[in-house]
N, C-alpha and C positions, 0 to 999 in steps of 0.2 A: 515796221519790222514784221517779219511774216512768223507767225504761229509752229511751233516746233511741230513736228511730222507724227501722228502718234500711230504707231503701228496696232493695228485689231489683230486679234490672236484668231488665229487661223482654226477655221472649223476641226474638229477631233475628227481622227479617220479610223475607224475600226478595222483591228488586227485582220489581214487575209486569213481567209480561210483555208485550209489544207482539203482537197477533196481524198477523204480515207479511201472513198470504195475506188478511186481508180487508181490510183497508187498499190493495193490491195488486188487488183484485178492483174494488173501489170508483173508484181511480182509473182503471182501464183501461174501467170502465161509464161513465166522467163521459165518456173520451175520444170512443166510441164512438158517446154522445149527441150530442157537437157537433159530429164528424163527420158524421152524420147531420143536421143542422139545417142544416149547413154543404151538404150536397148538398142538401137539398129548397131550399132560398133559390138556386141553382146552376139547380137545375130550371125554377123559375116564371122564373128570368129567360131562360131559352132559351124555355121556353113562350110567355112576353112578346114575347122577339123573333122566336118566327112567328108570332103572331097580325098583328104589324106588317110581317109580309113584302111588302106590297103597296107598302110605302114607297119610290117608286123610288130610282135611286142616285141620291147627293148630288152636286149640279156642283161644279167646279173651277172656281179661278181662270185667268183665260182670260191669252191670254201677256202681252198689255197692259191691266193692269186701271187704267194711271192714276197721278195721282199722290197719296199717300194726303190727305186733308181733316184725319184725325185718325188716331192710331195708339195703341194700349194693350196693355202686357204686363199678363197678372196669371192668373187661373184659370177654367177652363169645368168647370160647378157640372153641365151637365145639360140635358135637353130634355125640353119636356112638351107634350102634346095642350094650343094655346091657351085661356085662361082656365082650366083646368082645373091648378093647380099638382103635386099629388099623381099626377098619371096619365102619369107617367114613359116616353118612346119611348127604347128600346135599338136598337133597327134600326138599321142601317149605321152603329153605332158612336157614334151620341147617345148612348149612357149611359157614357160612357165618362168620368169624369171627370181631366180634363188639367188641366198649363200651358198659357197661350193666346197668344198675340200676333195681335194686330187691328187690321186697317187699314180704313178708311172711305175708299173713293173716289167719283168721278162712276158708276163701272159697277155697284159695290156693297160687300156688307161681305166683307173675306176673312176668313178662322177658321184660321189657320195653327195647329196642336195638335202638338207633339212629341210623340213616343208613342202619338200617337192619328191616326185620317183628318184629313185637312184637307176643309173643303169652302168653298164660296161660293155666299154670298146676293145673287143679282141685283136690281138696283134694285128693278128691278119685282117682285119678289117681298117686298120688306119692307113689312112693315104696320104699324110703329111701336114704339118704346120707352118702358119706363119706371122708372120705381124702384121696387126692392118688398121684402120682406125674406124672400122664399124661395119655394124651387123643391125640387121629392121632395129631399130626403135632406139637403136645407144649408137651414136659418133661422139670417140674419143679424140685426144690428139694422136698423130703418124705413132703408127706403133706402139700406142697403149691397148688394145685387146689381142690377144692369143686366141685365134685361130685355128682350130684341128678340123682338118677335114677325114671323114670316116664315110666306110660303106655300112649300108643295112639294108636289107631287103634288095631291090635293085635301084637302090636311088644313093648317089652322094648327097653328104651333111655334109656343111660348115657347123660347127658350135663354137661360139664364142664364149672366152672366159675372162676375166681381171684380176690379175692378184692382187691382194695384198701389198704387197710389194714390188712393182713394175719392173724391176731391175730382174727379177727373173724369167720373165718371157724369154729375153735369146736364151738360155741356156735349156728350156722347153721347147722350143721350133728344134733348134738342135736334138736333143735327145729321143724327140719323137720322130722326124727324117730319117734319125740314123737308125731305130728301131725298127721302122716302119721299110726303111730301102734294104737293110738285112733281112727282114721277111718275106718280103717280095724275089731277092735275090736265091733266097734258101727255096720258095717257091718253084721258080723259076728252072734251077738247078735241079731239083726234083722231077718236074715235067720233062726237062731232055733227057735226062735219063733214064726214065721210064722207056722211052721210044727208044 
C-alpha cells in the first residue's frame, strides 16, 4: 500500500508592492496635459475674439421698447457668422452661453441674459427666423433651437435660443418673419418714393 501524498505548504509570497512614485508621477503628467489643453482652447478663444474685434458694441434696449407681442424664457445656445453654423462670434460676449428671457416688440427683439450682456435687435436689423437643430457647440433634435438671424455692424448673426417650452418656436419664426418682412417692406416703399 503506497503512503498517502502529504502535501508541503507552499512558501509565503509577500504582498506586491505598489510603486507610489510612478503612479504619483503619472497622475500629476495626466494633470499637466489637460491643463495644458485647457489653456490652448483658453488661447484660440481670445484669438477668436480679436480677430472679431471690429464687431461694434451691441445696442441696448432703448427705455421704451413697447409692449412685448411675445416673450420666452429658456437658454442662449450662441452666435454664429449667418449661414455659417460652426463659425462661432465671441466678441462682446456672443459666445457666452446663458439663461435668456426674450421679448418681441414693435421696436425689436430684446435678449435680456443674467450672467451675461444684454443686448437688442432693432427692427430693422432682423432678417428672419427659423428652426434648426444646432448652432457651434449645441445640436438638438430638427427643430428644437430658434434661430434669428440679425444684422450688426456689416456682418450677419445667427443666435440661437431654446425655450422653455419648445412648442413655442413656430409661433416666434412666425412673428419675427412677419416683423422683420414689414420692415423691410416699409423700407423699401420708403426708398421708391423718395426717388
Amino acid at each position: 500500500m503506497t503512503p498517502p501524498l502529504i502535501h508541503l505548504a507552499q512558501a509565503p509570497h509577500s504582498a506586491p508592492v505598489t510603486d507610489w512614485a510612478a503612479r504619483i508621477g503619472w497622475v500629476v503628467g495626466l494633470l499637466v496635459f489637460v491643463v495644458f489643453v485647457y489653456w490652448l482652447m483658453r488661447q484660440g478663444w481670445k484669438w477668436r475674439g480679436t480677430l472679431q474685434g471690429d464687431l461694434p458694441e451691441l445696442p441696448t434696449a432703448p427705455d421704451d421698447a413697447g409692449e412685448p407681442r411675445l416673450t420666452l424664457s429658456g437658454r442662449y445656445h450662441g452666435s454664429t457668422t449667418a449661414g455659417q453654423w460652426l463659425d462661432r462670434i465671441v466678441a462682446r460676449g456672443l459666445g457666452t452661453r446663458s439663461r435668456v428671457e426674450l421679448a418681441l416688440t414693435d421696436r425689436g427683439l430684446d435678449v435680456v441674459r443674467p450672467g451675461a450682456e444684454d443686448f437688442f435687435v432693432p427692427v430693422a436689423a432682423l432678417r428672419g427666423a427659423r428652426l434648426d437643430k444646432g448652432i457651434a457647440g449645441k445640436v438638438l433634435t430638427e427643430g428644437g433651437l430658434l434661430v434669428v438671424t440679425w444684422e450688426h455692424g456689416d456682418r450677419q448673426i445667427d443666435s440661437g435660443f431654446r425655450s422653455d417650452r419648445a412648442g413655442e418656436h413656430p409661433a416666434w419664426v412666425e412673428a419675427i418673419n412677419r416683423l422683420s418682412n414689414s420692415e423691410h417692406t416699409t423700407e423699401h416703399t420708403e426708398t421708391e418714393g423718395a426717388r
